[in-house]
C-alpha positions in Angstrom: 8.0 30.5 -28.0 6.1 28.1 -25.6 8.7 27.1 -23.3 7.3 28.0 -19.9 7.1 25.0 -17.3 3.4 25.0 -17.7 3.3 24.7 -21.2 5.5 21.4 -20.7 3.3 19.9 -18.8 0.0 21.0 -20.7 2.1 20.1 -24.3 3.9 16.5 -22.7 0.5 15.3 -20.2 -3.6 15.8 -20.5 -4.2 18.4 -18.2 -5.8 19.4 -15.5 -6.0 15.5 -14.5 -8.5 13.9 -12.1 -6.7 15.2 -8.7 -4.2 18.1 -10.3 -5.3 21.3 -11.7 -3.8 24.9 -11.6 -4.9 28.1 -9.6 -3.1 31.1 -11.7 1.4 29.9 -11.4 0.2 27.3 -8.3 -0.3 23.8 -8.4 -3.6 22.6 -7.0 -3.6 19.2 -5.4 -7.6 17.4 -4.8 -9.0 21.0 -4.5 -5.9 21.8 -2.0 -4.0 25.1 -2.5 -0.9 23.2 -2.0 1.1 26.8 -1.2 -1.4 28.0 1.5 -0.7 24.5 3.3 3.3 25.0 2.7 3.3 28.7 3.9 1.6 27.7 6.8 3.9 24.2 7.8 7.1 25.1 5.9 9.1 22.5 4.4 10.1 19.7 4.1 6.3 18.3 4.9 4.6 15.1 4.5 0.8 15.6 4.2 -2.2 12.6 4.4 -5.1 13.7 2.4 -7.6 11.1 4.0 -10.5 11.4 2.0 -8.5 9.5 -1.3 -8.4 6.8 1.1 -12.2 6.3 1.4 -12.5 7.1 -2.5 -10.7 4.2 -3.2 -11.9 1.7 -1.0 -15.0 2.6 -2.5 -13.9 2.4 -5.9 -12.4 -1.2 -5.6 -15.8 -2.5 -3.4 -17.9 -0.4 -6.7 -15.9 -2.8 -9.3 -15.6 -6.1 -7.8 -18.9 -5.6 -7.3 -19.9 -4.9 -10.3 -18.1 -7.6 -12.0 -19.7 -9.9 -9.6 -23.1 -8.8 -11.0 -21.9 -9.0 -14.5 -20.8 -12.4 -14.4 -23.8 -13.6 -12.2 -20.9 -14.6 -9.7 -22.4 -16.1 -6.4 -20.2 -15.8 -4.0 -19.3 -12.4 -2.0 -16.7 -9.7 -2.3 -14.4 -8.7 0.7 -12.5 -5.7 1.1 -9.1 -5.6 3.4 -6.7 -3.4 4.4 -2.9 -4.5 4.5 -2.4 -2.4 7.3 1.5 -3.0 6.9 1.3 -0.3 4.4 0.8 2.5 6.9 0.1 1.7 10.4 -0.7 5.8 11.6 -3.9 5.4 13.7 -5.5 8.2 11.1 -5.4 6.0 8.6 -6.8 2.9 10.3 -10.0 4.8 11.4 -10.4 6.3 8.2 -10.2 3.1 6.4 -12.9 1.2 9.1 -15.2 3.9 7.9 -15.9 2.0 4.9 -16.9 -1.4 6.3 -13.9 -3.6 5.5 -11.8 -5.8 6.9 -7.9 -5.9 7.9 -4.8 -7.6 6.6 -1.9 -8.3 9.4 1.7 -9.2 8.9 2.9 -9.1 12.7 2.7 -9.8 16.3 2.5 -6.1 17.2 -0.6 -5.5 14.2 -2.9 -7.6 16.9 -1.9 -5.2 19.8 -3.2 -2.5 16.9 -6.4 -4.7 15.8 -7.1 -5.0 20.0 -6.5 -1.4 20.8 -9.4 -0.4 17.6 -11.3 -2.6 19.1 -11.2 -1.3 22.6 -11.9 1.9 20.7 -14.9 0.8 19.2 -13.8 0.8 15.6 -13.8 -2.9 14.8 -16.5 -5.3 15.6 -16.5 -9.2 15.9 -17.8 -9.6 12.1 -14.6 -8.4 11.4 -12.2 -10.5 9.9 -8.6 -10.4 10.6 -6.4 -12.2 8.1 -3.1 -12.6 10.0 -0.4 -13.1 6.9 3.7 -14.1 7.2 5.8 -16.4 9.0 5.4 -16.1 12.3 7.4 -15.5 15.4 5.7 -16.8 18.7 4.5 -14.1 20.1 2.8 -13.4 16.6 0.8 -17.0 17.0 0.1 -16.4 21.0 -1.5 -13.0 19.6 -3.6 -14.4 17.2 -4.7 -17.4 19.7 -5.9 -14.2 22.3 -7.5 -12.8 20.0 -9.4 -15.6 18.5 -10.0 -16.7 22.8 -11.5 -12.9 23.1 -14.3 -13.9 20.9 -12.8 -12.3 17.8 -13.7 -16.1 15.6 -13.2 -14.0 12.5 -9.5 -14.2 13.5 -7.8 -16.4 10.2 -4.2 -17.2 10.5 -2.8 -18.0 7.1 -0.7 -20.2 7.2 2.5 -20.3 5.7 4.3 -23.3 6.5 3.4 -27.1 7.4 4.5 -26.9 11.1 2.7 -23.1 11.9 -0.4 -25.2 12.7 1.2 -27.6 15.6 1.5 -24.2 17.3 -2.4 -23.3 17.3 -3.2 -26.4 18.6 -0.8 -26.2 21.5 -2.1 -22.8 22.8 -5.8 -22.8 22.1 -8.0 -23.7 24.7 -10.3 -27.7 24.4 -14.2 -27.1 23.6 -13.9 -23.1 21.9 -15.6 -23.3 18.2 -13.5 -24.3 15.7 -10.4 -21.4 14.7 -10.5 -20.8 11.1 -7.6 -21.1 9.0 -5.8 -20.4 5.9 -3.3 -21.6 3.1 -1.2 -19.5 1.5 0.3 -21.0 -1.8 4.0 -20.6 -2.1 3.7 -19.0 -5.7 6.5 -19.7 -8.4 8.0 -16.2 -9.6 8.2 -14.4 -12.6 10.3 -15.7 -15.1 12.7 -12.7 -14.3 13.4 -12.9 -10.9 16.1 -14.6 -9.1 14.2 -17.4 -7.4 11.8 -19.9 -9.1 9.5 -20.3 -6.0 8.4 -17.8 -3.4 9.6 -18.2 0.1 6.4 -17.6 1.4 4.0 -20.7 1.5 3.1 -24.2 0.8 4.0 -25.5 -2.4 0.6 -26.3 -4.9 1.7 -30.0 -4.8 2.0 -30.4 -1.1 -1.5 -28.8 0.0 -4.1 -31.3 -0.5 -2.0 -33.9 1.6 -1.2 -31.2 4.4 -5.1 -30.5 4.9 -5.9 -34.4 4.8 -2.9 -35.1 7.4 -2.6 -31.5 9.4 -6.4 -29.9 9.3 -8.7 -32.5 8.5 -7.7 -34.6 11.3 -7.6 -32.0 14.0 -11.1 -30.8 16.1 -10.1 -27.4 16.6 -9.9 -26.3 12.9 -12.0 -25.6 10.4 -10.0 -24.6 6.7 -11.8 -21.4 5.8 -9.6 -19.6 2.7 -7.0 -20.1 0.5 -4.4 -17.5 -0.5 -1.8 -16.5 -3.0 -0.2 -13.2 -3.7 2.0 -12.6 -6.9 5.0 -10.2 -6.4 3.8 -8.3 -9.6 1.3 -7.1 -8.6 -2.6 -7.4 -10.8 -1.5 -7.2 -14.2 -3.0 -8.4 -17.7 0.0 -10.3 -18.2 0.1 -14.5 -18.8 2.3 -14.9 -16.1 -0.2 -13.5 -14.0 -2.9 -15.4 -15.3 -1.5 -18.7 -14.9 -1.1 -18.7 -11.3 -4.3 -17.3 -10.8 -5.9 -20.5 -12.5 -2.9 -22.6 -11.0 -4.6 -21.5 -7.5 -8.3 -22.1 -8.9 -7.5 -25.0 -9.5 -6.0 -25.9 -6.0 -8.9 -24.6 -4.9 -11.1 -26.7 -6.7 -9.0 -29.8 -5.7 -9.7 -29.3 -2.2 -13.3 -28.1 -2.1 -14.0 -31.5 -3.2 -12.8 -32.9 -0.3 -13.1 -30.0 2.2 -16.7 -28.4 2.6 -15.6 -25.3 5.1 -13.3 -24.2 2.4 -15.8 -21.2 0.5 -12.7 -18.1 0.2 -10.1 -17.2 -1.7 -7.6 -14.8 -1.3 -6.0 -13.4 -4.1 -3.7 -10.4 -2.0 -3.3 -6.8 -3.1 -1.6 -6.1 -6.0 -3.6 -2.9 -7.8 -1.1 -0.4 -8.8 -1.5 3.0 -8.1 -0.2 6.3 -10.3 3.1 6.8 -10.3 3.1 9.1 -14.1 0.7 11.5 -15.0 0.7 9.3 -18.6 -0.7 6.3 -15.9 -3.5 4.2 -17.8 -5.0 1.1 -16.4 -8.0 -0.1 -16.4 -9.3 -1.5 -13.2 -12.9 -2.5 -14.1 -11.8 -4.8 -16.9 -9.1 -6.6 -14.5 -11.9 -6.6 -11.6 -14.3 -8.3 -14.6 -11.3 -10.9 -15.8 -10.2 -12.0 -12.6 -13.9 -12.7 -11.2 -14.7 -14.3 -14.9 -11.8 -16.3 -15.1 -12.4 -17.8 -11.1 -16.0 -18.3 -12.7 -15.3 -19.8 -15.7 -12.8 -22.3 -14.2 -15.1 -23.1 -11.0 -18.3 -24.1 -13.3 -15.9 -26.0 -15.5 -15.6 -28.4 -12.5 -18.8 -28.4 -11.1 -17.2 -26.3 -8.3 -18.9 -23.6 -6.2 -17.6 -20.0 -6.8 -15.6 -18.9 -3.3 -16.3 -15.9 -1.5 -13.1 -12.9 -2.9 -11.1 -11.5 -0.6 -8.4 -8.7 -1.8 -5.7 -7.4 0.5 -4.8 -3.6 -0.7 -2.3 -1.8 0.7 -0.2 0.9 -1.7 -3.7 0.8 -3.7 -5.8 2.0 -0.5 -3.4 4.5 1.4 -0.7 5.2 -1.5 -2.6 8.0 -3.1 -3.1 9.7 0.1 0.3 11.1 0.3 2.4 13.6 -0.7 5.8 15.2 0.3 6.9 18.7 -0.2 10.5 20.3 -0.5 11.9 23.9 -1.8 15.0 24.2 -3.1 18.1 25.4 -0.8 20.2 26.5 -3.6 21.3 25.7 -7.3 24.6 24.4 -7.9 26.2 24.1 -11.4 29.0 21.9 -10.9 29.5 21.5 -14.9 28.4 23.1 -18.2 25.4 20.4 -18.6 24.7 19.5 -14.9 22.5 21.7 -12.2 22.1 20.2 -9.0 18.8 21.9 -7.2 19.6 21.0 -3.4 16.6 20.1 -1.5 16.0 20.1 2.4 15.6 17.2 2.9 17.0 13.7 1.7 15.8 10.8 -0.5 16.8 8.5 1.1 15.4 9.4 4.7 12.4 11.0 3.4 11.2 8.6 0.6 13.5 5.6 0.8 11.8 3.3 -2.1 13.3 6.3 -4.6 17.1 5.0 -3.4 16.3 1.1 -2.9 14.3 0.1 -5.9 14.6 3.2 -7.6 10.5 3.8 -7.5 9.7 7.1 -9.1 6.8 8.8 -8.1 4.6 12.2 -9.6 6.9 15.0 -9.2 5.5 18.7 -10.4 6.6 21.9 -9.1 4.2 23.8 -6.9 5.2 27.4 -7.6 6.3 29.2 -10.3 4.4 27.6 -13.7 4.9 30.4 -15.4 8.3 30.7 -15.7 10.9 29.2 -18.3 11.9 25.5 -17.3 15.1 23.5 -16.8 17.0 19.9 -17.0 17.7 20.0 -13.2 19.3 17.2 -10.7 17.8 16.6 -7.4 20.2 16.6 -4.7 19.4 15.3 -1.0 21.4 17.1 1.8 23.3 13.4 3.1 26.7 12.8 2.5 25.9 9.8 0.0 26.3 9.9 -2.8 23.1 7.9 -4.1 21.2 10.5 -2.6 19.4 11.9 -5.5 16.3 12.0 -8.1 17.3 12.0 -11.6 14.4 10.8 -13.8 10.9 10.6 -13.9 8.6 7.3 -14.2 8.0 9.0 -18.1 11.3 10.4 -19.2 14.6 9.8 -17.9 14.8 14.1 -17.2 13.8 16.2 -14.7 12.2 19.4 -15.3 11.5 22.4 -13.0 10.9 25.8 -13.4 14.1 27.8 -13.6 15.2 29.2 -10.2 14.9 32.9 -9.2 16.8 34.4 -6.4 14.1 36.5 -4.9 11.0 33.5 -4.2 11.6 30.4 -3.5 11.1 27.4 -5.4 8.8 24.4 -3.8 8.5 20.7 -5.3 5.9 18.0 -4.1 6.0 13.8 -4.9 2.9 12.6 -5.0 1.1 9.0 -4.0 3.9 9.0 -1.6 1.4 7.5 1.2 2.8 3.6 1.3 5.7 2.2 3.2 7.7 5.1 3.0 7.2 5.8 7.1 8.3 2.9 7.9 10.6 1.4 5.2 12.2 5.3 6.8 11.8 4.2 10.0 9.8 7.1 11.4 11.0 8.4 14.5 13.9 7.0 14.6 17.2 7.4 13.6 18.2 9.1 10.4 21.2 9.1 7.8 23.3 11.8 8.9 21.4 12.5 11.5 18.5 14.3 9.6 15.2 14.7 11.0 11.7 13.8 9.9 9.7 16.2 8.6 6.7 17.4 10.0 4.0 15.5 9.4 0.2 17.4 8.4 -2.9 15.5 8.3 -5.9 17.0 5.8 -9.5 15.3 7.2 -12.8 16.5 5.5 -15.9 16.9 7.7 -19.4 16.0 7.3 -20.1 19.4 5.4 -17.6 18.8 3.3 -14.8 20.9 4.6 -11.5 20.6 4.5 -9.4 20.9 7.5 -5.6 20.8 8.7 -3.9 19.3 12.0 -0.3 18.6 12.8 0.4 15.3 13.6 3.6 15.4 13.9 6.2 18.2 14.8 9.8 18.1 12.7 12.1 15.9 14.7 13.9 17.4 17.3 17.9 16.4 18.1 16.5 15.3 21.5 14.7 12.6 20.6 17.7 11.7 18.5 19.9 11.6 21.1 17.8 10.0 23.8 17.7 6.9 21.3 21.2 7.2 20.8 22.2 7.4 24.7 23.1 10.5 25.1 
């Protein structure tokens, strides 16, 4: 009878998979023995494999490109990192290694983009694509910048009276500041509201650039955005805005001849399922085909692509690691295996939109498997993982007494520091795991630092007053 947690996986998934594989009962994680690592940090342990990020920078740039070549496209392809994603300093230098461009949502992102600079990392051909609605300190940011010499500075802007602010602050006789427009999107059937908050409405944005840009020295309209909540997905919904924003964009290169970008945000999903299958090169080749197609079709030059990737460039990166504390059968059908750590501390999109991500266990394939419950060690009760993104089960390996058991989540590397709030202060007071870093060097090595020790109840209670 095959009913060992490694035939379960082998029978339910193909396996080994691109970045899993086994050594002997132990999970292997990109080449990592995933146990040596634990034995060596403990749990729980967040680790930030930094080569994946690299990998798929490189991947995107490799199929953009290549639809671009395909399609005989003439404009260019630009690569940029939405650095609200994960802001670590690791992660920042590791993605500037591949000759792209960043993606900012805040005032305190500039202090970030000024301090790589200062560092050496970014260069004026950079651009800096400053995103949201923003506070003043965020628009006095952006004007410093821009006055530093950094003209590759393009706010994007999100309402009709963000522009008034510019032109208050930046200096009389500097080179034109380049801006955006980001087009205020209408939603997915589905959701609750018909029109995205964040934006100018399609209708409203030739007038605003013949009344607002066109008429003002110190500006230059360089791109226009749009970002669909949905992500990239062969779906009509997502096709129709895409050729809703063509189209805008076609509207006002007629009439505005700086215009040459568009920006059509982040939106590449990243595996969350070992039974994950999509294809990027034939979305790269339909999106650059369809902006083709629909440009010609009006006599309209193809504009220069610009992507913003966040969960797609650092998401894949991560991974968390817990063992299990104890078992506790609190019924005839249900097993709670207590972790130590929480969900909801540790990877808060499992609690708030119930994201699932790759869970396997990391010891222990060889032995007979289990339904299980994962318990977190808050008092709440919605602390918990019950399902997987494939079956609405979890199964581990049974638990044994004499070794202990150890679990990682995978592609765990987006928004889960801060969405946590890392540093700071937790539910029920736990603290945040310790925090490893995996780098390779230019031999090819792999190599392990701590970045960050567990937290300690001091820092806790400084924050707290005490």
């Amino acid at each position: 009878m095959r009913n060992k947690y490694a035939d379960l996986i082998q029978q339910t998934f193909e396996w080994p998979q691109e970045e899993f594989a086994l050594d002997g009962d132990n999970l292997l994680w990109n080449g990592i023995y995933l146990m040596d690592i634990i034995k060596q940090y403990g749990t729980p342990l967040k680790i930030s494999y930094l080569p994946k990020i690299s990998q798929q920078i490189q991947k995107a740039k490799m199929l953009f490109n290549v639809a671009m070549a395909k399609a005989d496209y003439k404009g260019k392809y630009q690569y940029c990192y939405c650095t609200k994603s994960s802001h670590f300093s690791f992660v920042l230098e590791e993605v500037l290694k591949n000759d792209v461009h960043i993606e900012t949502s805040s005032a305190f992102d500039i202090n970030i983009v000024e301090t790589l600079i200062a560092e050496g990392k970014l260069g004026k051909k950079s651009y800096v694509v400053c995103n949201g609605f923003k506070k003043p300190q965020y628009i006095e940011n952006i004007v410093r910048l821009f006055e530093m010499g950094y003209e590759n500075t393009i706010p994007v802007l999100d309402n009709m009276r963000e522009l008034e602010a510019y032109d208050s602050l930046l200096t009389p006789g500097q080179s034109k500041m380049k801006v955006g427009i980001r087009i205020a999107s209408e939603e997915e059937p589905k959701f609750e509201f018909y029109t995205s908050r964040l934006g100018i409405g399609y209708k409203d944005i030739v007038a605003f650039y013949q009344q607002q840009i066109e008429t003002r020295e110190k500006f230059e309209l360089k791109m226009l955005h749009f970002f669909i909540n949905t992500g990239i997905n062969d779906t009509a919904y997502y096709w129709s805005e895409l050729l809703k924003c063509v189209n805008v964009y076609c509207d006002l290169k007629r009439i505005c001849p700086s215009l040459d970008s568009l920006n059509i945000g982040g939106g590449f999903p990243i595996k969350n399922s070992l039974t994950f299958n999509f294809d990027y090169a034939y979305m790269a080749e339909e999106i650059i085909a369809q902006i083709k197609q629909l440009c010609n079709s009006q006599g309209i030059k193809e504009p220069h692509i610009f992507t913003e990737f966040g969960s797609y460039t650092v998401g894949e990166s991560g991974a968390t690691f817990f063992s299990i504390m104890d078992q506790k059968k609190q019924n005839d059908r249900e097993n709670w295996n207590m972790i130590d750590g929480s969900f909801m501390t540790t990877l808060p999109d499992a609690w708030a939109i119930n994201k699932r991500f790759i869970l396997l266990a990391i010891n222990n394939w060889e032995r007979e498997y289990e339904r299980v419950l994962l318990g977190g060690l808050t008092c709440d009760s919605d602390d918990y993982y019950n399902s997987e993104q494939h079956a609405n089960a979890i199964y581990l390996p049974k638990i044994v007494e004499s070794e202990t058991q150890y679990i990682g989540f995978f592609h765990t590397g987006a928004y889960q520091e801060s969405v946590g709030g890392y540093g700071g202060i937790q539910h029920c007071l736990l603290p945040a795991p310790k925090h490893v870093v995996i780098h390779e060097d230019e031999e090819g090595e792999i190599h392990t630092r701590l970045f960050a020790k567990e937290q300690s109840y001091k820092s806790m209670l400084k924050i707290l007053g005490y």
